[in-house]
Biopython code that builds the backbone (N, CA, C, O; Angstrom):
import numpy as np
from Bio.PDB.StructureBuilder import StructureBuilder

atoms = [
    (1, "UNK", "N", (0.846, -1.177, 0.000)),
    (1, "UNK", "CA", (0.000, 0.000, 0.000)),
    (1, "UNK", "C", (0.889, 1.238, 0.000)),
    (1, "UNK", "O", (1.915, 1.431, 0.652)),
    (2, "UNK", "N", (0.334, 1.956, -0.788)),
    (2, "UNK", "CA", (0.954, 3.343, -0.699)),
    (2, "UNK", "C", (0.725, 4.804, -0.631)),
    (2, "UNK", "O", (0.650, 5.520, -1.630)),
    (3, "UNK", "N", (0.624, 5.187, 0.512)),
    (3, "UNK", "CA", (-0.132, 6.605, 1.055)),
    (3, "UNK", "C", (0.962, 7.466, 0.530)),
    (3, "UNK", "O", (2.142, 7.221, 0.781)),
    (4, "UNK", "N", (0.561, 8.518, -0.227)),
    (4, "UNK", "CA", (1.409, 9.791, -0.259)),
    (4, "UNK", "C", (1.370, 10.884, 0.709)),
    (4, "UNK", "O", (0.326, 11.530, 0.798)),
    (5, "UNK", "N", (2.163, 11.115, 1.291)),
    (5, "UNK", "CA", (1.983, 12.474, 2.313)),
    (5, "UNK", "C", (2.956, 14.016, 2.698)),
    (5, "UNK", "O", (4.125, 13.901, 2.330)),
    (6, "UNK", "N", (2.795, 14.677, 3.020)),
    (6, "UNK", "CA", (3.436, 15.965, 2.502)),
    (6, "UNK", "C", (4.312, 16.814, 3.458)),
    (6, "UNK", "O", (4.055, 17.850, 4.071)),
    (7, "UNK", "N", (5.552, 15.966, 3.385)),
    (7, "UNK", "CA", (6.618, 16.829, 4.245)),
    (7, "UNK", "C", (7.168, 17.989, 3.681)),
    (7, "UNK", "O", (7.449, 18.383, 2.549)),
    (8, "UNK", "N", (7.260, 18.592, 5.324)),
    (8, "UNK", "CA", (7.634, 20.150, 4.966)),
    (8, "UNK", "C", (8.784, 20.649, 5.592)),
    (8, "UNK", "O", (8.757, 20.225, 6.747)),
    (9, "UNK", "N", (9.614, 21.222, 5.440)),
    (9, "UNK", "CA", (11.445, 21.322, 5.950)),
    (9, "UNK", "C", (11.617, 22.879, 5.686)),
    (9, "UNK", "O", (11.402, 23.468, 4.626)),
    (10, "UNK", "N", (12.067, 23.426, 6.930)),
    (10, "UNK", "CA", (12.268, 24.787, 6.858)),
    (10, "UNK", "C", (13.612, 24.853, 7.609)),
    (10, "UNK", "O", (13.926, 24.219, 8.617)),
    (11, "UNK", "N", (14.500, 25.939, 6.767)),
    (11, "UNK", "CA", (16.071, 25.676, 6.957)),
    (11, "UNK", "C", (15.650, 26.720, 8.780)),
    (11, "UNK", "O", (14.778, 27.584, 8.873)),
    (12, "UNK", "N", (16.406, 26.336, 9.731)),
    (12, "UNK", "CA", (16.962, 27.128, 10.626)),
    (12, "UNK", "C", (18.300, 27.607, 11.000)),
    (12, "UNK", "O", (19.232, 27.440, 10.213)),
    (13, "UNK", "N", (18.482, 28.196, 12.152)),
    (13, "UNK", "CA", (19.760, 28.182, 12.741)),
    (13, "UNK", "C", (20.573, 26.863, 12.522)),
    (13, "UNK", "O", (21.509, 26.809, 11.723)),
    (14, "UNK", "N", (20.161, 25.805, 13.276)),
    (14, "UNK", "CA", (20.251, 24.960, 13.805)),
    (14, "UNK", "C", (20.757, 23.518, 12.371)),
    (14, "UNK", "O", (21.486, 22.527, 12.397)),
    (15, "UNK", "N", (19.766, 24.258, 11.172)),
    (15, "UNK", "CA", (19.768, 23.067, 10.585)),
    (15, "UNK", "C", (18.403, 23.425, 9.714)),
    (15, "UNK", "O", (18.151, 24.456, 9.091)),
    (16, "UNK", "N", (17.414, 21.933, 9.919)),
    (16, "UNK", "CA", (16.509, 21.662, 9.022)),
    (16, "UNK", "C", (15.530, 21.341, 10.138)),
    (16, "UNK", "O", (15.899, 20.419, 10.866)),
    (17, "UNK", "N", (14.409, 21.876, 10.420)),
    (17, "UNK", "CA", (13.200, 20.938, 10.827)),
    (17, "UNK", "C", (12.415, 20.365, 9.784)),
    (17, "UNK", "O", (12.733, 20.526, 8.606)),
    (18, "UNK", "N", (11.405, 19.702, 10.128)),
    (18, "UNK", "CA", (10.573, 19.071, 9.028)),
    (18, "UNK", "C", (9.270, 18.537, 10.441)),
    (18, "UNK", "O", (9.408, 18.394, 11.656)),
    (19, "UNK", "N", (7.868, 18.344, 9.352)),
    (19, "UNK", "CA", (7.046, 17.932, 10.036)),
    (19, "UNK", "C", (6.214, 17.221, 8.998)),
    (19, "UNK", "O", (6.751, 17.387, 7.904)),
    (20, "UNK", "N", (5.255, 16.586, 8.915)),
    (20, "UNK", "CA", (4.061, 15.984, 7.610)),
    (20, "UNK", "C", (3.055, 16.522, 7.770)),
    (20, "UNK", "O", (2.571, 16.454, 8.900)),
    (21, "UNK", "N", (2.538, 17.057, 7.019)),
    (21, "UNK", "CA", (1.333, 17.998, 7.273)),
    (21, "UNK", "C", (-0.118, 17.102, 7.679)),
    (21, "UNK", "O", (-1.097, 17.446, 8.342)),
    (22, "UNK", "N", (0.226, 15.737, 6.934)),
    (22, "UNK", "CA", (-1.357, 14.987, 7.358)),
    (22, "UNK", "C", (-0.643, 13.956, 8.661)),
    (22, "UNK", "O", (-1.187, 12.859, 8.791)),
    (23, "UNK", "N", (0.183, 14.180, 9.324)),
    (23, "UNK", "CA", (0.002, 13.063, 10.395)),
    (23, "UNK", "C", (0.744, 13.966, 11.457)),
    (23, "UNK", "O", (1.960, 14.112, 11.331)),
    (24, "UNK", "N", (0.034, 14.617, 12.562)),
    (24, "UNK", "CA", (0.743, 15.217, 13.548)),
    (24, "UNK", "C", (1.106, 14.210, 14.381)),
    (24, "UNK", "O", (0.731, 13.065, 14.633)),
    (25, "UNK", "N", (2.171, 15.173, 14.832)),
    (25, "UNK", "CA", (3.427, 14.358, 15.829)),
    (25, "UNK", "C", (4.389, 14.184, 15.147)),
    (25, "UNK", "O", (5.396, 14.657, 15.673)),
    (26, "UNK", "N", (4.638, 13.505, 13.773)),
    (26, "UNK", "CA", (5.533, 13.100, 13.004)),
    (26, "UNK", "C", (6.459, 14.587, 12.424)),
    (26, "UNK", "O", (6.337, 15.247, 11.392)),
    (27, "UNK", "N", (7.354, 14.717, 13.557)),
    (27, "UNK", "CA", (7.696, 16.167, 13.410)),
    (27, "UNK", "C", (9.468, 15.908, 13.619)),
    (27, "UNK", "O", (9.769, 14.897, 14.254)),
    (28, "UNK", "N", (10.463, 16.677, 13.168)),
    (28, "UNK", "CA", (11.616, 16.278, 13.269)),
    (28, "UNK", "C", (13.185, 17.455, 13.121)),
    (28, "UNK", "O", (13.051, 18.621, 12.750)),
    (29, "UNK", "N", (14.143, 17.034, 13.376)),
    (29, "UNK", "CA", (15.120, 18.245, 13.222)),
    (29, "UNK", "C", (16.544, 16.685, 12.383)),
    (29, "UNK", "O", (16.705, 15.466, 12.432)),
    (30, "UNK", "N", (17.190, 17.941, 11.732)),
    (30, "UNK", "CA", (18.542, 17.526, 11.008)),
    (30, "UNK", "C", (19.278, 18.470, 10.947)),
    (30, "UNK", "O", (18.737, 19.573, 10.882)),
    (31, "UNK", "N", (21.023, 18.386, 10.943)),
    (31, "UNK", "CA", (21.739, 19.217, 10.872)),
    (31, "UNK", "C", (21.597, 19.470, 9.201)),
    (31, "UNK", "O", (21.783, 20.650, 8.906)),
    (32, "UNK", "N", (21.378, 18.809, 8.350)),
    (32, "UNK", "CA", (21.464, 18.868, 6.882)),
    (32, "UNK", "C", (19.964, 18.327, 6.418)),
    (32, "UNK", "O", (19.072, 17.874, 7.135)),
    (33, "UNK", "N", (19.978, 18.460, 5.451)),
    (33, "UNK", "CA", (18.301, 18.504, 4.596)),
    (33, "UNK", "C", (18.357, 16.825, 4.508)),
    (33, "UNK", "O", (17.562, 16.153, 5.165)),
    (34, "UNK", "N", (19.101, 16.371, 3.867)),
    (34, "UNK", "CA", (18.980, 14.881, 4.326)),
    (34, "UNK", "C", (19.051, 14.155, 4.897)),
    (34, "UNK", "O", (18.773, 12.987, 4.625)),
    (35, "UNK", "N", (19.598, 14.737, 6.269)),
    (35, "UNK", "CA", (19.288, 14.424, 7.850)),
    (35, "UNK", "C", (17.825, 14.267, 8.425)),
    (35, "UNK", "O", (17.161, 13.452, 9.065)),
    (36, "UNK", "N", (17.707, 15.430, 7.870)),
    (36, "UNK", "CA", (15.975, 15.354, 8.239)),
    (36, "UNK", "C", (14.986, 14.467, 7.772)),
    (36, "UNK", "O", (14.084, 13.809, 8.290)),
    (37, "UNK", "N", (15.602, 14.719, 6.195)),
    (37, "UNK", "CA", (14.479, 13.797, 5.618)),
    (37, "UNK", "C", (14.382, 12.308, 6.213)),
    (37, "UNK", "O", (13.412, 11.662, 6.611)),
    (38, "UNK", "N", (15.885, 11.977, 6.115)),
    (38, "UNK", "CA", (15.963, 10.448, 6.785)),
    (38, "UNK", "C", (15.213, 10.428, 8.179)),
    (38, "UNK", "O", (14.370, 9.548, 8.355)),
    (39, "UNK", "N", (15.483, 11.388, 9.220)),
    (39, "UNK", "CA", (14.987, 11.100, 10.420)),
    (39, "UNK", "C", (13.555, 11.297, 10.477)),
    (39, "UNK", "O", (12.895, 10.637, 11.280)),
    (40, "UNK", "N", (12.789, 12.472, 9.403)),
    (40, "UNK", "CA", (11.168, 12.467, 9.174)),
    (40, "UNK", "C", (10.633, 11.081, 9.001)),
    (40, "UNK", "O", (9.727, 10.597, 9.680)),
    (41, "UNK", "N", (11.502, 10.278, 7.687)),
    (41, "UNK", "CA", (11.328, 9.128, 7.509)),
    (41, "UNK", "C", (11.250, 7.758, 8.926)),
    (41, "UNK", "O", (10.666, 6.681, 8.812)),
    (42, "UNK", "N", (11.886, 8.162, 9.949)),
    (42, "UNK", "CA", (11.918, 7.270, 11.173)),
    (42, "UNK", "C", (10.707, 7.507, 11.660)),
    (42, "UNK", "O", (9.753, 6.751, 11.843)),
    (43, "UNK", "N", (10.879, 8.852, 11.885)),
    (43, "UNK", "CA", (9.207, 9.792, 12.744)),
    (43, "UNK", "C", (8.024, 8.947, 12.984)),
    (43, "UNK", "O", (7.454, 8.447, 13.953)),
    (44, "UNK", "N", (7.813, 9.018, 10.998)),
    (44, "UNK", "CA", (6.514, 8.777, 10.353)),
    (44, "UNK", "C", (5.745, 6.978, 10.695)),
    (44, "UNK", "O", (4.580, 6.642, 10.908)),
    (45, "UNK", "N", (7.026, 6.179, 10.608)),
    (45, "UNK", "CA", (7.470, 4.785, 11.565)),
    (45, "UNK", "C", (6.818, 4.710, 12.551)),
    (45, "UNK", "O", (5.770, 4.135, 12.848)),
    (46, "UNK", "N", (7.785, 5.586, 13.253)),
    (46, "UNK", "CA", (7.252, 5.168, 14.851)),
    (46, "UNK", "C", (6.155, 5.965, 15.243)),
    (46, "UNK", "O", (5.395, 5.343, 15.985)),
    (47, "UNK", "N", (5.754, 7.295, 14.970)),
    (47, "UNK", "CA", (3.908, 7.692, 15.132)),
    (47, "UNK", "C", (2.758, 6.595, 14.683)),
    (47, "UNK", "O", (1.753, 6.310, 15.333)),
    (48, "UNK", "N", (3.159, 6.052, 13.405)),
    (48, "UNK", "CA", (2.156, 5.241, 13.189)),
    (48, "UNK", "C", (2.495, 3.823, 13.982)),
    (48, "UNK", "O", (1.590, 3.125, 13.526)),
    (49, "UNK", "N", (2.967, 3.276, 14.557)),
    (49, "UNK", "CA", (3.759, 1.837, 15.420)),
    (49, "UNK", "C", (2.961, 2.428, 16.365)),
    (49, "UNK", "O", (1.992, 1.750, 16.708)),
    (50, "UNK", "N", (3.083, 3.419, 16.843)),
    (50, "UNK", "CA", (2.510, 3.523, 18.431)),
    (50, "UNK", "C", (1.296, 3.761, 18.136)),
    (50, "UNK", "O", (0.542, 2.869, 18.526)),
    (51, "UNK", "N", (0.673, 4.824, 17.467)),
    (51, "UNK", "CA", (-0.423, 4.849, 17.345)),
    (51, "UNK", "C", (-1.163, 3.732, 16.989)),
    (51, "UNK", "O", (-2.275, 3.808, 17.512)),
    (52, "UNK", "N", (-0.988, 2.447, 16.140)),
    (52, "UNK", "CA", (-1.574, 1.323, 16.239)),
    (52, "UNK", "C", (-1.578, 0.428, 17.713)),
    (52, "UNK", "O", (-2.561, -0.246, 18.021)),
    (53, "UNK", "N", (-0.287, 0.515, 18.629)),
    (53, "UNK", "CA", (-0.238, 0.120, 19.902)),
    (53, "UNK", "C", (-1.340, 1.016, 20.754)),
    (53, "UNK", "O", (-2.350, 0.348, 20.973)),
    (54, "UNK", "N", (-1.370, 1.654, 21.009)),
    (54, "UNK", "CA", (-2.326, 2.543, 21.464)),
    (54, "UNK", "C", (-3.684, 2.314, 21.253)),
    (54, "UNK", "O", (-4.360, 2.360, 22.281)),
    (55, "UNK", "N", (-4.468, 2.006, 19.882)),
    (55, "UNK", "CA", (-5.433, 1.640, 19.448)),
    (55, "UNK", "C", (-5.783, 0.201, 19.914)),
    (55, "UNK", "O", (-6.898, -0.010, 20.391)),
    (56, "UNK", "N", (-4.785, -0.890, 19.783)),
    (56, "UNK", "CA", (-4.782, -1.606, 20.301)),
    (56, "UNK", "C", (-5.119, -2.323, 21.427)),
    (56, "UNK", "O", (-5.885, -3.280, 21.542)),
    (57, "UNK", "N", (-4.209, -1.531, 22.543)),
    (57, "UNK", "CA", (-4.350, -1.459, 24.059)),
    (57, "UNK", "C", (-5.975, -1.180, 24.245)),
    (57, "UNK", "O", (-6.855, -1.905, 24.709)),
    (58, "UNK", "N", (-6.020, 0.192, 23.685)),
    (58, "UNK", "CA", (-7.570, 0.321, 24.085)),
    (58, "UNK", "C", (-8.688, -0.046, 23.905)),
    (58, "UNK", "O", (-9.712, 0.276, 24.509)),
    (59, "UNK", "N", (-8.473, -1.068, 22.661)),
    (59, "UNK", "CA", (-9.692, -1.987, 22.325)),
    (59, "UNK", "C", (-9.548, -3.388, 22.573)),
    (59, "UNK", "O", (-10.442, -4.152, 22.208)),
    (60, "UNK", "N", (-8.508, -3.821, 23.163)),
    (60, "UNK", "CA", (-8.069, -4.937, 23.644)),
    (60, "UNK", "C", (-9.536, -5.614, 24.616)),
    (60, "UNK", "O", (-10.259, -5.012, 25.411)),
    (61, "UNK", "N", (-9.582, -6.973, 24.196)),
    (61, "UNK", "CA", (-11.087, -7.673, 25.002)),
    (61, "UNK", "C", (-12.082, -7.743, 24.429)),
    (61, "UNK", "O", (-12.914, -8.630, 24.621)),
    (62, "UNK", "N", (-12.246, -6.338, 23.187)),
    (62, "UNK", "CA", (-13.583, -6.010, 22.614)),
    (62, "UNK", "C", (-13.742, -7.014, 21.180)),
    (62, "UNK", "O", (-12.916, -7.656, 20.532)),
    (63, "UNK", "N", (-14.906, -6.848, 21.073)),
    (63, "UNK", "CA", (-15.339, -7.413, 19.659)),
    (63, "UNK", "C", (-15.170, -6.224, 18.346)),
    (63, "UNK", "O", (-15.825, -5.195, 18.183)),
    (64, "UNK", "N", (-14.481, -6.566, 17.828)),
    (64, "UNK", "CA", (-14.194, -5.384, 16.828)),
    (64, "UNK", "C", (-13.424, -5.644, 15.329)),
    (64, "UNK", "O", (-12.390, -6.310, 15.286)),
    (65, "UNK", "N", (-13.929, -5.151, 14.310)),
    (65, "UNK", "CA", (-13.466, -5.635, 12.705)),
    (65, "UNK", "C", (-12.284, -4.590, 12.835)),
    (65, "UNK", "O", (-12.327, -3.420, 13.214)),
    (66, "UNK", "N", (-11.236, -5.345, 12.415)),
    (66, "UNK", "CA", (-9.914, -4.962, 11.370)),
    (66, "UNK", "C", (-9.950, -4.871, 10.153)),
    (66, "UNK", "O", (-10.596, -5.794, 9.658)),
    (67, "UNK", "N", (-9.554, -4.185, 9.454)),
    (67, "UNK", "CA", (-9.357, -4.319, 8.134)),
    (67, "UNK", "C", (-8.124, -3.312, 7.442)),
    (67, "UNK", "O", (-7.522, -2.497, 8.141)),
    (68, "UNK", "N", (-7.904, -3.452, 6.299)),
    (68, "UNK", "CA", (-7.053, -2.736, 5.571)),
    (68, "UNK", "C", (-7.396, -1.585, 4.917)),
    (68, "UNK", "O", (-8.510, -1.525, 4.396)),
    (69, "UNK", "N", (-6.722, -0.761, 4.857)),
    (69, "UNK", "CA", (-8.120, 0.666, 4.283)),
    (69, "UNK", "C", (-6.648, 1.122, 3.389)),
    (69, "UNK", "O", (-5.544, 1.426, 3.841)),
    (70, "UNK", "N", (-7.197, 1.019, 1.733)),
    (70, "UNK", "CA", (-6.347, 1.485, 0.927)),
    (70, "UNK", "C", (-7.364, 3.279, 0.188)),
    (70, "UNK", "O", (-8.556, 3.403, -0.096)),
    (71, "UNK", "N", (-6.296, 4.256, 0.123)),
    (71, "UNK", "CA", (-6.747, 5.416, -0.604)),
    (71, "UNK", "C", (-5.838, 6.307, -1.002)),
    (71, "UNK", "O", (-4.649, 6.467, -0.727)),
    (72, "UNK", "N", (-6.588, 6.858, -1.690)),
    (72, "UNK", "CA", (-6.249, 7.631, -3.000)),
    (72, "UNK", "C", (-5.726, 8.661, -2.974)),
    (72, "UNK", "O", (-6.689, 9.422, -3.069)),
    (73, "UNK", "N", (-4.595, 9.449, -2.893)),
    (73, "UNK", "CA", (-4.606, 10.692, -2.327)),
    (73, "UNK", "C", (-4.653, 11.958, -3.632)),
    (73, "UNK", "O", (-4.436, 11.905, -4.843)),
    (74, "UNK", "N", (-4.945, 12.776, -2.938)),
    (74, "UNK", "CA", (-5.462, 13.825, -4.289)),
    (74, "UNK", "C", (-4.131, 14.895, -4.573)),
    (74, "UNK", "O", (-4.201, 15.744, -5.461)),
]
sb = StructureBuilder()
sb.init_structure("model")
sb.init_model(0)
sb.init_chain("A")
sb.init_seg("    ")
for serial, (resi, resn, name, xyz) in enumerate(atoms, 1):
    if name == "N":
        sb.init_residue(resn, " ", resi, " ")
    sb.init_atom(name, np.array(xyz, "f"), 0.0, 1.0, " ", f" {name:<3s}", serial, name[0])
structure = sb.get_structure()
């Protein structure tokens, strides 16, 4: 499956931040632009890992459908 989504990198002092505009939290810093990107790329990983743990935990016991949800992005 393949979601497209829209990182954004603004040079600072410091370097590069970056964040994805459709998945908050997934927010990040690099000394270089491809620092960032690589470490946005970890971010985006582990927001969605936990956020499925999380979902998880809290529906844990219940009766409830899983499924795969593929879409389209514009």
């Amino acid at each position: 499956m393949q979601v497209q989504l829209t990182a954004v990198f603004k040079e600072v002092a410091e370097g590069y931040i970056g964040f994805v505009e459709e998945l908050p939290g997934a927010n990040t810093q690099g000394a270089t632009l491809e620092e960032a990107r690589a470490n946005l790329a970890e971010a985006i990983q582990l927001v969605l890992e936990a956020n499925r743990a999380l979902a998880q935990e809290s529906l844990e016991g219940q009766d409830v459908i899983r499924e795969s949800v593929t879409i389209t992005a514009a």
